[in-house]
N, C-alpha and C positions, 0 to 999 in steps of 0.2 A: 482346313479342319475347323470344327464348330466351336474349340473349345477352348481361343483365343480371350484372354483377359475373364478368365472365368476360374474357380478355384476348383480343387479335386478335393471332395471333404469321405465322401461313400459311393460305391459301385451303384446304390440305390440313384444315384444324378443321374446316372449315364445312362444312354439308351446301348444294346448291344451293335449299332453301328459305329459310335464314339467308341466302344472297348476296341472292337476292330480299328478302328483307324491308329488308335493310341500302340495297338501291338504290331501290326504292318509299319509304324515310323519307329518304335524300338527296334522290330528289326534291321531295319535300314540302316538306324543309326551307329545296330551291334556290326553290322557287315561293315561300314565306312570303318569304325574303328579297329577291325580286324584286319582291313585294307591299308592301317596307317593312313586314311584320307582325313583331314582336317575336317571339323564339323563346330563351328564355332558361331552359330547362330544366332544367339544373343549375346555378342559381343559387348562391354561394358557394362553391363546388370549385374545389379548389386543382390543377394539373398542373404536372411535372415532365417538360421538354419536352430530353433528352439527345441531343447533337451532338456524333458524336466522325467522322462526316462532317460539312461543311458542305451547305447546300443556301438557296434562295431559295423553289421553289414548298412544297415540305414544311412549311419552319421558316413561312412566312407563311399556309398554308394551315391547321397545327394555332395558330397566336395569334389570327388571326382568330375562326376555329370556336370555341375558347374562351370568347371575349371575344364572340362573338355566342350561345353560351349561357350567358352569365354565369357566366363562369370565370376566373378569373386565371390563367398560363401562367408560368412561370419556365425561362427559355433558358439552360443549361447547356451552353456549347462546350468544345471538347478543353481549353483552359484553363480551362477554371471550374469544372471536379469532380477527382476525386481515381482516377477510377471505373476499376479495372484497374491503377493505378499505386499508388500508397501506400493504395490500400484495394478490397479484392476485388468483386468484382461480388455474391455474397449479401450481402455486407455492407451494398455498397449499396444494393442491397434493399431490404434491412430496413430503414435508416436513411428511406430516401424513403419508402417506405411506411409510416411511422409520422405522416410532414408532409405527403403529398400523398393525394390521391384516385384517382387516376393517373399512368401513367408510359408517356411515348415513348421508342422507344432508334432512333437513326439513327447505324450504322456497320459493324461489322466482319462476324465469325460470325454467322448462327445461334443456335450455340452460346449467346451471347452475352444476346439477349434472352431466349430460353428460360429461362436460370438467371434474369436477374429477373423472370422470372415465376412462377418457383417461389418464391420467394425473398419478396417484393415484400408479397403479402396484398391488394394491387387490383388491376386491371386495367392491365395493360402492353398499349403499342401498336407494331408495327413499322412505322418508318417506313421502315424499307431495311437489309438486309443484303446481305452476299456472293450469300447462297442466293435471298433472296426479298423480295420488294416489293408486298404484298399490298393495300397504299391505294391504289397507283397501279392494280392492276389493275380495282378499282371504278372509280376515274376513268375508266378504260378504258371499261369494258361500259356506263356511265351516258351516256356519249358516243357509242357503236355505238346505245346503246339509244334515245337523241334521234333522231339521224338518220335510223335506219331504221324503229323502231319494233317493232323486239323483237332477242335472242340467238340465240335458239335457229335451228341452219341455218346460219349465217354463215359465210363464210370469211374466217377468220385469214389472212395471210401475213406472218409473221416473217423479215425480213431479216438476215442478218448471222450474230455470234456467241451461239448461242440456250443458251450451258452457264452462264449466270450469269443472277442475277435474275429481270431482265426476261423471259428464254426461257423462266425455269423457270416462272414465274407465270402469265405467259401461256398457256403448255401447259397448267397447271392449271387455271385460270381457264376456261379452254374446254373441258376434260373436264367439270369440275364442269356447265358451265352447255349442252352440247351444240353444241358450235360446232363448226365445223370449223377443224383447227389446223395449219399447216403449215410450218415450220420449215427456211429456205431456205439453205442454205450447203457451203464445204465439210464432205466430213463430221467432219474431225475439230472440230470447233463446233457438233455434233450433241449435245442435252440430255444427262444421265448415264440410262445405260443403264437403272438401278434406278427414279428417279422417272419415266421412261419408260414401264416395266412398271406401275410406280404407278399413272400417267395414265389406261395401255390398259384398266386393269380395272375406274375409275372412268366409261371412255366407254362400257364395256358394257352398261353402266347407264344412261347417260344418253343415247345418241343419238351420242354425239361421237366425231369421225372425229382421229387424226392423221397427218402426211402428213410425211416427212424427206425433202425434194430437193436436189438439186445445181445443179439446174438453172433459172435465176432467169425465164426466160419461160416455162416450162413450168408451173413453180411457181404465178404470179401469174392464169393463165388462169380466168376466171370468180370472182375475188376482189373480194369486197366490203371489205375494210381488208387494205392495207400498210401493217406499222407495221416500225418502226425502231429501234435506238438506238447511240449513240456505239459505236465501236471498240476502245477502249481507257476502260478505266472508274477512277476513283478510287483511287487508290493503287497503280497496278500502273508497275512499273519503264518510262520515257521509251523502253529500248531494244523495245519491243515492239509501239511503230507502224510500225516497218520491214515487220516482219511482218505485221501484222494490214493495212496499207496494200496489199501482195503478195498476201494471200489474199482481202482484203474487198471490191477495190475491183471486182469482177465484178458485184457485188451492190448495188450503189450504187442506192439507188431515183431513176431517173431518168425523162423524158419518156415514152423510150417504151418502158419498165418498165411506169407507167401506161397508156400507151395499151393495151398487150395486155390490160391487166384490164380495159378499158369505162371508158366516162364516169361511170358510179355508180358505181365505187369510190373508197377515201377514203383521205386518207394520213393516219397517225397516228406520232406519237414525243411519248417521257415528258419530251423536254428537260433539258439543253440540246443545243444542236444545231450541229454545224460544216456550216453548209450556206453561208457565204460566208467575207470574209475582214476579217470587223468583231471579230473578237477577237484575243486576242492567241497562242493554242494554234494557231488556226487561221491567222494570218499566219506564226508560225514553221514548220507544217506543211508550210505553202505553200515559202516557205523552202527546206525541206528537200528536200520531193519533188515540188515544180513541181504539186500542184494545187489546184481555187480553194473544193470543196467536197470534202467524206469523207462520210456514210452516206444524206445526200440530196443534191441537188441544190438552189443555188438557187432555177429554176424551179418544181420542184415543191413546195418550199416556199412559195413565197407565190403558191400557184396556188388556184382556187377549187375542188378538193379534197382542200385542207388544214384538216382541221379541229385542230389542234393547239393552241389556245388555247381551244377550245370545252375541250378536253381539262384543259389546264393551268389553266382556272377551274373545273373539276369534280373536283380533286384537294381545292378547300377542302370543297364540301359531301359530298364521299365518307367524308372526314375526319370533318367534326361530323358523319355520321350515326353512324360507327363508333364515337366517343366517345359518342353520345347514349343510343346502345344498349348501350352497357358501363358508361355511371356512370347513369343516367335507367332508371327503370322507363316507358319507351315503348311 
């Protein structure tokens, strides 16, 4: 594989043969561990696993993958580094990259990861920024790819606020790999114009169609996955679920959301999810603006075309194949 001692920062690196190979060796490596076969490939490598977001499926999905190919992982939360605060992001760098084999960065910019990857001298991994969330998009296609039994053709349907991450990756994700891609909301939630133009010249190439609607049944008609995610994302100011609750909730992936796309389509979201009123965001939500779910519906969440756990355990083996292939000669 090409992508030995090299970092995974955006799906934008990669050519759609590297996505391919990176999901053909997750699955191997989900099959060997489903088989109980040993898969311990980089034996003795040290990673540097940085949280200046929290996270559950991420932070468990890269200790795991480590520790199943013989790697030790060291969990670095917003208190346990120095990283941006009393010491620069080169710096830290260079300091980790002189102790580790690897390094995840899960928080802010962009920006961000990129300098320690310049910075670093191994492989740096993104586990999530602002801009892009590049693990979870293999969890993505690894999970469309089970179900149906290939990419290519597919129709996306992207719910919601599609100008951060999740939207942008997805759109990329589906340029790259020829899927059809459709991005369902008001427009002003509509991707940025430029990685837009990015995408269209990337689809030219590959097959892939994108699609910006307004309109949430029109959208979803012949859609093989609606996927979803949260409204209001990590770190953005309490006063902006008024809003986003005003503009989002047209879009709510509900019953008969689903029903217009057919019985074989699939609901998908990266998690976590306000779809009842078992937490505590979502009971004050409730609280506030009188309702019992935000970007799906109960129902459709625990309906039997919910595959989102299929998803959320295919976030660990997308993971170790991305590390396998960046520190393992594979």
């Amino acid at each position: 594989m090409s992508l030995y001692q090299k970092s995974f920062l955006k799906l934008l690196d990669l050519s759609p043969a590297e996505i391919e190979d990176l999901l053909r060796l997750a699955a191997d490596l989900k099959a060997k561990k489903k088989a109980g076969i040993p898969h311990r490939l980089c034996e003795g490598k040290n990673v540097a696993l940085i949280f200046e977001k929290t996270s559950t499926r991420t932070r468990c999905a890269f200790e795991v993958a480590a520790a199943d190919l013989g790697m030790h992982p060291t969990y670095l939360d917003p208190s346990g580094s120095q990283i941006g605060k009393k010491e620069s992001i080169p710096d830290t760098a260079r300091v980790l990259g002189r102790m580790y084999d690897g390094i995840e960065y899960r928080g802010f910019g962009q920006e961000i990861v990129e300098s320690l990857a310049a910075y670093a001298g191994v492989p740096v991994w993104n586990g999530l920024t602002n801009e892009f969330h590049p693990t979870q998009i293999l969890a993505d296609f690894l999970t469309i790819q089970e179900h149906f039994g290939s990419l290519k053709g597919r129709k996306l349907v992207y719910m919601g606020d599609a100008r951060y991450n999740m939207g942008n990756s997805l759109m990329v994700g589906c340029a790259k790999m020829g899927l059809q891609f459709v991005a369902c909301a008001p427009e002003k939630y509509f991707p940025d114009p430029e990685l837009v133009s990015t995408c269209e010249s990337i689809a030219e190439e590959t097959g892939a169609t994108l699609t910006f609607e307004t309109d949430p049944m029109k959208a979803v008609q012949h859609a093989d996955v609606i996927y979803t995610d949260v409204w209001v994302s990590m770190g953005e100011p309490d006063e902006v679920w008024a809003e986003r609750i005003h503009d989002l909730l047209p879009y709510q992936v509900n019953a008969a959301l689903m029903q217009q796309a057919g019985s074989s389509c699939v609901f998908m979201h990266c998690l976590p999810s306000f779809h009842d009123l078992k937490t505590t965001i979502g009971k004050q939500i409730h609280d506030r603006f009188g309702i019992d779910a935000m970007e799906v519906t109960d129902e459709v969440f625990e309906s039997s075309q919910s595959i989102v756990f299929d998803e959320a355990e295919n976030r660990m083996h997308t993971i170790k194949a991305v590390m396998a292939a960046t520190l393992c000669e594979v």
